[in-house]
N, C-alpha and C positions, 0 to 999 in steps of 0.2 A: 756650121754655117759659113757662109762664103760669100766675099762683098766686091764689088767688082769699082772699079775707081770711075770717076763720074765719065772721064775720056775714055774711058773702057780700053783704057791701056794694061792695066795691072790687075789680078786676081790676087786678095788676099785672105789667109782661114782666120775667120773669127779666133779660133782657140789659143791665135798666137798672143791676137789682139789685148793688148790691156786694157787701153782706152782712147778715145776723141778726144779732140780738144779743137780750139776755133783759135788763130793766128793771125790779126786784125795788122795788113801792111799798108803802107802807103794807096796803092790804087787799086786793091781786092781783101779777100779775107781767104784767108786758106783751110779745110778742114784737114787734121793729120792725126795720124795711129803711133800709137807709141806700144812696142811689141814687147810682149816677155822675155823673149831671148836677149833682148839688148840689142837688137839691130837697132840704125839710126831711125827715128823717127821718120816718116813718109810724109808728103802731103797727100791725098786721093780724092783732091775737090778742090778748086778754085772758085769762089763765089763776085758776085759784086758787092754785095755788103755783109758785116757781120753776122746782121739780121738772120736774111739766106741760107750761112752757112750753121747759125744753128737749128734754125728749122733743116736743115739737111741732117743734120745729129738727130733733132726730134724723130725724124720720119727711120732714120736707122733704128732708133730704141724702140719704135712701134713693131716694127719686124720681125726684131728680135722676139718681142713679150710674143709676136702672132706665130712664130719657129718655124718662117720662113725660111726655107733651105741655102736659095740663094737672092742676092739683090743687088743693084747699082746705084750707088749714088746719084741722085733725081738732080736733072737739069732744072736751068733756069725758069725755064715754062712751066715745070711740075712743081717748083717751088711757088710759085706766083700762086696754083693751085690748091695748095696747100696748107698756104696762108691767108687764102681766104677765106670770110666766116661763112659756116654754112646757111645754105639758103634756110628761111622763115617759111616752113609750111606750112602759117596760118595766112599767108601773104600772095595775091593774085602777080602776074607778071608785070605789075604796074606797080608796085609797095603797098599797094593799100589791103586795108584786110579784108578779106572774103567777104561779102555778105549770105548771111545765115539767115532763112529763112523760117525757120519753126515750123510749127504745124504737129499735128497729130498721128 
C-alpha cells in the first residue's frame, strides 16, 4: 500500500511504515511516520487541531482494514467530513421524525 502526504508532495510504501503518531505544536498538529529502516521520522500532514490530525490516523487505519491499494492523507474539508455523525434515517430534512402512517 502507498500513502501519499496530504500536500501531495511525497509518496511513501506502507511496508516501510511502522507507525503514526500525532505531534501537538504550538499553532498546528502534525501527523508523522516513523519508518523501519531508521530513517528520520517525517511529518506527512499538517492539521489545525489534534482532533483533525487523529481522525486523519482514524481514516488511514480504515483503509488499510478496506486494502486499499493506494491513498492521500484527507484535507481539511474531508476531515470536517468525517467527523461528522451520520445522518439519522429515521429523521425528515427538518430533525423531526418521519411520520408513519400505518394501515393495512
Amino acid at each position: 500500500m502507498w500513502i501519499l502526504s496530504k500536500a501531495g508532495e511525497a509518496l511513501y510504501n506502507m511496508d516501510k511504515v511502522v507507525n503514526f503518531y500525532v505531534v501537538e505544536g504550538a499553532r498546528d498538529s502534525a501527523v508523522r511516520a516513523r519508518f523501519s529502516d531508521g530513517q528520520k521520522d517525517l511529518t506527512i500532514g499538517n492539521y489545525n487541531t489534534c482532533t483533525e490530525a487523529e481522525t486523519a490516523i482514524r481514516y488511514v487505519y480504515d483503509c488499510i482494514r478496506q486494502n486499499y491499494p493506494a491513498i492521500q492523507l484527507p484535507p481539511e474539508e474531508k476531515i470536517e467530513m468525517l467527523r461528522r455523525p451520520l445522518e439519522m434515517k429515521d429523521r425528515s430534512a427538518t430533525g423531526k421524525k418521519t411520520v408513519r402512517r400505518g394501515g393495512s
